[in-house]
C-alpha positions as CSV (number, residue, x, y, z in Angstrom):
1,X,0.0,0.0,0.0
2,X,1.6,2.8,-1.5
3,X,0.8,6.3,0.4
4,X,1.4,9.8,-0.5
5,X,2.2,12.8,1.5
6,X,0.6,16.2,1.6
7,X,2.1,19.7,3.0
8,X,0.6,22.3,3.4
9,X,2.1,26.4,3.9
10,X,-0.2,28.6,6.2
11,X,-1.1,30.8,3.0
12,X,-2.4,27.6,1.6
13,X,-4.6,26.4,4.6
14,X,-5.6,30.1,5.2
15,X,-6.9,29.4,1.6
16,X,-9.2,26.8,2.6
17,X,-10.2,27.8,6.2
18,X,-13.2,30.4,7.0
19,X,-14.0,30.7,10.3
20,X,-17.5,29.7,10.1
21,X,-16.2,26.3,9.3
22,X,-14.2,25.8,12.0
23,X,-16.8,27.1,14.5
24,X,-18.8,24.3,13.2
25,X,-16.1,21.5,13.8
26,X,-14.7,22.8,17.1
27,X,-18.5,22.6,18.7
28,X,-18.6,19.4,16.9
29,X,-15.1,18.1,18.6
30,X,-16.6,19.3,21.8
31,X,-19.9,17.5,21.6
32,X,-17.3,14.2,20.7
33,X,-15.4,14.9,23.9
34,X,-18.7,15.5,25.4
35,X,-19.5,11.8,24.8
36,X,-16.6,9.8,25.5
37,X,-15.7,9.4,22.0
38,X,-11.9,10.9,22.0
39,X,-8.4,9.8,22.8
40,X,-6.7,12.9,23.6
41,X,-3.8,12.9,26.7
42,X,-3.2,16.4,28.2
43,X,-0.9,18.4,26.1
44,X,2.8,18.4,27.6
45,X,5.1,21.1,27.5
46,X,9.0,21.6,27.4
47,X,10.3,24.9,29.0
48,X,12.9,26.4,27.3
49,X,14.5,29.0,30.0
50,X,17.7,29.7,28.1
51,X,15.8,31.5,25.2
52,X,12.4,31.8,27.2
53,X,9.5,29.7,25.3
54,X,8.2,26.7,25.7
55,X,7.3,23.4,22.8
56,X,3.8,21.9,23.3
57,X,2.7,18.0,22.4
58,X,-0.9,17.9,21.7
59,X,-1.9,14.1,20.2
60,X,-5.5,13.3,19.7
61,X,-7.6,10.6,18.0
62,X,-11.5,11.1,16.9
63,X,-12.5,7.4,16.9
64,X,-16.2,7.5,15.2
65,X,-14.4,10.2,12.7
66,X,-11.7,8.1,12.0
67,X,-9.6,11.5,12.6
68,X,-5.8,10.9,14.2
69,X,-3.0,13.8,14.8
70,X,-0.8,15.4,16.6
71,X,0.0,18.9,17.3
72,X,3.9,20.9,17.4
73,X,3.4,24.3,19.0
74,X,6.2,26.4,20.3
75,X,5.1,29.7,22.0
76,X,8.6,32.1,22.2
77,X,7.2,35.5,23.1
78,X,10.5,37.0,21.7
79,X,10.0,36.0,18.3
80,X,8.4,39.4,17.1
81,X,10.8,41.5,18.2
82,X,13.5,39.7,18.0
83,X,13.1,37.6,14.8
84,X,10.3,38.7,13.3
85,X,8.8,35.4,13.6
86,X,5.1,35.0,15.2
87,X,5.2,34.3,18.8
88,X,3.3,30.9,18.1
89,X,4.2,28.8,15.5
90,X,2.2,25.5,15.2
91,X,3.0,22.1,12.7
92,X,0.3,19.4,12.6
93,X,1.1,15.9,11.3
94,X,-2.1,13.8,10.4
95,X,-1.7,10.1,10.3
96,X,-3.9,7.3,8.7
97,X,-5.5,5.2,11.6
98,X,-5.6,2.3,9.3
99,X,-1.7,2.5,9.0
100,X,-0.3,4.8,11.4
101,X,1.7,6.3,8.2
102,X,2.0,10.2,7.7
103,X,-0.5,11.2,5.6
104,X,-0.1,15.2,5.9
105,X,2.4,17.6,7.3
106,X,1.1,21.2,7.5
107,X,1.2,24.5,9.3
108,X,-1.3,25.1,12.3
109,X,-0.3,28.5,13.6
110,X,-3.7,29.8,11.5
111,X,-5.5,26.5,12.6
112,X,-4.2,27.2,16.3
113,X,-5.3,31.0,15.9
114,X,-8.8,30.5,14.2
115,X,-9.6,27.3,16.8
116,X,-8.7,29.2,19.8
117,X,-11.2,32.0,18.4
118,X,-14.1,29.4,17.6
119,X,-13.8,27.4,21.1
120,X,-14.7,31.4,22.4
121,X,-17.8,31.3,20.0
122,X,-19.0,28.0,20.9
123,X,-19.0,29.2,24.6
124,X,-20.8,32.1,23.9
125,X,-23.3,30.1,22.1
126,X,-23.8,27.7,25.0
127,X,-23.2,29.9,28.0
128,X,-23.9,33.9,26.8
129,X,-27.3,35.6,27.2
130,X,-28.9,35.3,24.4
131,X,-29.2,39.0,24.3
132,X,-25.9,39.9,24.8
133,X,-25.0,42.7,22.5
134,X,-21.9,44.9,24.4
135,X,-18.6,43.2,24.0
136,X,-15.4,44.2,26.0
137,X,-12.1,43.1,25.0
138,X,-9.2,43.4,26.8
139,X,-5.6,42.1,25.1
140,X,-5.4,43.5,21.4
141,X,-2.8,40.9,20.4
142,X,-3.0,38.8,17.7
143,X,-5.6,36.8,18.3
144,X,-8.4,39.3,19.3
145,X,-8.8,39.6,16.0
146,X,-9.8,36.2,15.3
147,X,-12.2,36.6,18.4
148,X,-13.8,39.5,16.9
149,X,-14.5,37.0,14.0
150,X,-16.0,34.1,16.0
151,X,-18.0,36.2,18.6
152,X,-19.8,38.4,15.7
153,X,-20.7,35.0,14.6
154,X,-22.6,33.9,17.7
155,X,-24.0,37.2,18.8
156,X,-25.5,40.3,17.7
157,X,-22.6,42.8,18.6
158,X,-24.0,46.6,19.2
159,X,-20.9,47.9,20.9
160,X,-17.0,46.8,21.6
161,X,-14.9,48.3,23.8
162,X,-11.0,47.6,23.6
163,X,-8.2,48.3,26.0
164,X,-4.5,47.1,25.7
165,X,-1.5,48.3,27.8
166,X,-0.5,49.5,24.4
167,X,-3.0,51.9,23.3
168,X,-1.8,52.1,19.8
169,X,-2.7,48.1,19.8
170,X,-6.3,48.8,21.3
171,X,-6.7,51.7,18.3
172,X,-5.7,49.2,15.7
173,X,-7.9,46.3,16.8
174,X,-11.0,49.0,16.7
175,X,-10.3,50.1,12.9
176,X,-10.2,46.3,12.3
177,X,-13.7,45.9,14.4
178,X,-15.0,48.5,12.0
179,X,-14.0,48.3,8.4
180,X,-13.9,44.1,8.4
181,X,-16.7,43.4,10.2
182,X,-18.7,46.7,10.7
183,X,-18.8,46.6,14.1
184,X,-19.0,50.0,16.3
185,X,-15.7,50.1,18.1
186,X,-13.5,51.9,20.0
187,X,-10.5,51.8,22.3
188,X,-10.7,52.6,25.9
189,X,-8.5,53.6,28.7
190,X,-8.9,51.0,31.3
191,X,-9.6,47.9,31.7
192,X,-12.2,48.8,33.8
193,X,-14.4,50.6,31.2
194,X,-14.0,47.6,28.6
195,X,-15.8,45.5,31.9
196,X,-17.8,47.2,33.1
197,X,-21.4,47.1,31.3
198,X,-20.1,44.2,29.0
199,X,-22.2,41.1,28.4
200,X,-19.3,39.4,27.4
201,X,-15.9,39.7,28.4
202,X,-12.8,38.2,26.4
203,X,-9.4,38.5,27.8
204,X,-6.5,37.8,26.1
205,X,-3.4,38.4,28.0
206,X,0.3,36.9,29.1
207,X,-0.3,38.0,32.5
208,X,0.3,36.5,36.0
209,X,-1.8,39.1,38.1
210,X,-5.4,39.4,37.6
211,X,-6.3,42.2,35.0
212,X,-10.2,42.0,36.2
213,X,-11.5,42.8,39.5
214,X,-14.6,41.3,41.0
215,X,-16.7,44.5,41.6
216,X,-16.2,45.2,37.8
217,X,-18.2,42.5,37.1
218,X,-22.1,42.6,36.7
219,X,-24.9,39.9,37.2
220,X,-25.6,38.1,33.4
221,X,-21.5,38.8,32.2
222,X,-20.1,35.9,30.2
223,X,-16.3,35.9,30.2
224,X,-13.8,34.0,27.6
225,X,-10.7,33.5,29.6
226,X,-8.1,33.1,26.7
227,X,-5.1,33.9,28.3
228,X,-4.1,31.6,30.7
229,X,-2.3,29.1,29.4
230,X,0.3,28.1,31.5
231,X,1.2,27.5,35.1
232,X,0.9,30.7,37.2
233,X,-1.0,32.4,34.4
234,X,-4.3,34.1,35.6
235,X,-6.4,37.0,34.6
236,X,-9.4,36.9,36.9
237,X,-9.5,38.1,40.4
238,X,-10.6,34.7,42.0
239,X,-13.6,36.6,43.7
240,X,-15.4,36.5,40.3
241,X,-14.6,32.7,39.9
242,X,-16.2,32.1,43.2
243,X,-19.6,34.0,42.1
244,X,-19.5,32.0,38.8
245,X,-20.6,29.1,36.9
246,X,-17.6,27.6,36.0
247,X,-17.0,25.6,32.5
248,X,-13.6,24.3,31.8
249,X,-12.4,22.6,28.3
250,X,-10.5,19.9,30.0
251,X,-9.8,19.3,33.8
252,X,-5.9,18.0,33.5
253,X,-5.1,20.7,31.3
254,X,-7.1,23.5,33.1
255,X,-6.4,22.4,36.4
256,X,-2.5,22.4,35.4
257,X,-2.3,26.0,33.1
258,X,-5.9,27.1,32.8
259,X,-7.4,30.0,34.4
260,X,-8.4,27.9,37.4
261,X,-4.7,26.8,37.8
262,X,-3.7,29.7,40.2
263,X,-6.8,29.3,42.6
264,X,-6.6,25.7,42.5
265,X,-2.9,25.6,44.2
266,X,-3.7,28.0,46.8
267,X,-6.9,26.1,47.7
268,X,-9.0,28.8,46.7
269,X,-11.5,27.0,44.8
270,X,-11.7,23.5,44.4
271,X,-12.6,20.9,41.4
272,X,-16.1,21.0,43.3
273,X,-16.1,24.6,42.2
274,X,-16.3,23.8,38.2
275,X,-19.6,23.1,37.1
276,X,-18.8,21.3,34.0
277,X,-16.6,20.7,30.4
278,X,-17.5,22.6,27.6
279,X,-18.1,19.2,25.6
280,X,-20.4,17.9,28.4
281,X,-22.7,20.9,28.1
282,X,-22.9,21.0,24.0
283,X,-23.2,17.3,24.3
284,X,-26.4,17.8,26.2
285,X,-24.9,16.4,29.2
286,X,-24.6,19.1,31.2
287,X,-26.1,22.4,31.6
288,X,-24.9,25.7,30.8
289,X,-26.4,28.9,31.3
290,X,-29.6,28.5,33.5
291,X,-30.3,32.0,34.5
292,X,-30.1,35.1,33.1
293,X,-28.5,36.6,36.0
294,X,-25.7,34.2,36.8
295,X,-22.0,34.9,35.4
296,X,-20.7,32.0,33.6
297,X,-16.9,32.0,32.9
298,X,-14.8,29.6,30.6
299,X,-12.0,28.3,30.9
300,X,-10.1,27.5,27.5
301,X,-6.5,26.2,27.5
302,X,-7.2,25.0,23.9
303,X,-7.6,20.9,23.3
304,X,-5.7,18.9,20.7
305,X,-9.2,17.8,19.4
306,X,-9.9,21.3,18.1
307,X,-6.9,20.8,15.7
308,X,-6.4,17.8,14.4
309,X,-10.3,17.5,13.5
310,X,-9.7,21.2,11.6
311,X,-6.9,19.8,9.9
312,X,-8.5,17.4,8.7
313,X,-10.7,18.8,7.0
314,X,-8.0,21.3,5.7
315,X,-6.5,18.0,4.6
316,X,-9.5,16.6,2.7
317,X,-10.2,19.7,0.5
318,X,-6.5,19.7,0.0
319,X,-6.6,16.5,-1.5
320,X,-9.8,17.1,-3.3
321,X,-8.4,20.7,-5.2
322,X,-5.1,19.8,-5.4
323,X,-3.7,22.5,-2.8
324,X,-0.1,22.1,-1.3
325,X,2.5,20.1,-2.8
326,X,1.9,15.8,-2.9
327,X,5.4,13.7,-1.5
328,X,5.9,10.5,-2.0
329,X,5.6,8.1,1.0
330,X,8.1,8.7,3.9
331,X,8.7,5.2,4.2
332,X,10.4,2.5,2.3
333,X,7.7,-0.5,1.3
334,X,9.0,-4.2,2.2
């Protein structure tokens, strides 16, 4: 059995991928999870110190989809300024589960940015008011942009407010709201005014001391925690966690560099605390949102599912339109 390989660049998978899509498979990766039908260990990481970043190993397997992967992703913060290179930089390897062969080597750094942005969506979808209209942002990185794109999926956005550390970044992200998507957007100059009167509430930040205070936050608020994504990371004063209903992506993962990771290790909260996994609630298993008043929070450290079943169907319409460039096999045949 002869097989061929298939790579793909990131301008090529950009090609293929619109975001609509991929909200579509990351709630349907969830609802997989959701019902037991995924392999997927907790990603494991290697710490770099000497040049300060840190490699990620994210496998998963989709059995009733037939759908097996793995995930390389570095996250060097001092790549942009340094190199000029992103700070996250992402390969995905697909494999055939019939074979185990390598089947498709192609970027994920757009996969990684536009799945990260569509896990937000689906929370919104399961967990938001359903008349939430005022968004606050706060991080204007790269990836807020991509969770402009998901969130004006899954909601009618009125209003954003933005607010960076870097006001220039804040400015740019609101002429981005505006002329791509039409929203009415603006920067802001604290975080406090991009909370306050939000009825959902993205962060996406690197930092290790809570950038939202409890008292900012009203009765009904949905928050996206994005940031946290490593040990010691944590954006939320823990007050707000403990007046929340609490949905995670995956315990091991969240418990170990999610949100909740902080709280956890002082004893603050407790896994009795978190209410349930974002795959348990679109799976029907759990519920989400069950009053209008309560605030609901998630918890995304981002799940290996989310890729692999995204690249494969990057892979699929690869192979159908002859994208990328076709290798032959890696291996010799006996």
């Amino acid at each position: 059995m002869k097989q061929k390989i298939r790579v793909l660049n990131m301008e090529e998978v950009k090609q293929i991928l619109s975001m609509s899509d991929v909200l579509e498979l990351v709630e349907k990766a969830f609802k997989e999870r959701g019902l037991k039908r995924v392999q997927m260990p907790p990603k494991s990481y290697l710490f770099s110190q000497k040049f300060g970043g840190d490699l990620r190993v994210m496998p998963a397997y989709l059995e009733q989809l037939d759908e097996l992967g793995v995930k390389l992703v570095s996250v060097y913060p001092g790549n942009p300024s340094k190199y000029g290179l992103p700070t996250v930089l992402a390969t995905i390897v697909l494999f055939d589960p019939r074979t185990g062969a390598a089947i498709s080597h192609m970027d994920g750094t757009c996969i990684t940015a536009m799945r990260t942005a569509a896990a937000s969506g689906v929370a919104v979808k399961y967990l938001a008011r359903k008349d939430a209209r005022v968004l606050g942002i706060i991080g204007a990185g790269y990836q807020s942009a991509f969770q402009l794109d998901a969130l004006n999926q899954v909601m009618k956005i009125e209003s954003v407010k933005i607010f960076d550390l870097t006001a220039k970044e804040a400015e740019n992200l609101a002429v981005i709201a505006a002329e791509k998507f039409g929203l009415n957007a603006r920067a802001v100059a604290t975080a406090e005014e991009a909370v306050r009167g939000s009825d959902v509430l993205v962060t996406v930040t690197p930092t290790r001391t809570p950038v939202v205070k409890s008292e900012w936050v009203t009765e009904g608020m949905h928050i996206n925690t994005v940031g946290a994504d490593a040990p010691g990371k944590e954006e939320l004063d823990v007050e707000i966690l403990k007046r929340a209903r609490i949905v995670i992506d995956d315990w091991e993962q969240a418990s170990h560099s999610g949100e909740i990771n902080v709280p956890l290790s002082k004893g603050t909260i407790t896994k009795a605390s978190i209410h349930a996994e974002i795959g348990e609630v679109v799976a029907g298993v759990k519920q989400g949102r069950v009053s209008a008043g309560e605030i609901t929070v998630f918890d995304t450290t981002g799940l290996a599912i989310q890729d692999i079943i995204t690249a494969w169907r990057v892979y699929e319409i690869a192979e159908e339109k002859g994208i990328g460039r076709e290798f032959e096999s890696l291996y010799c045949e006996h």
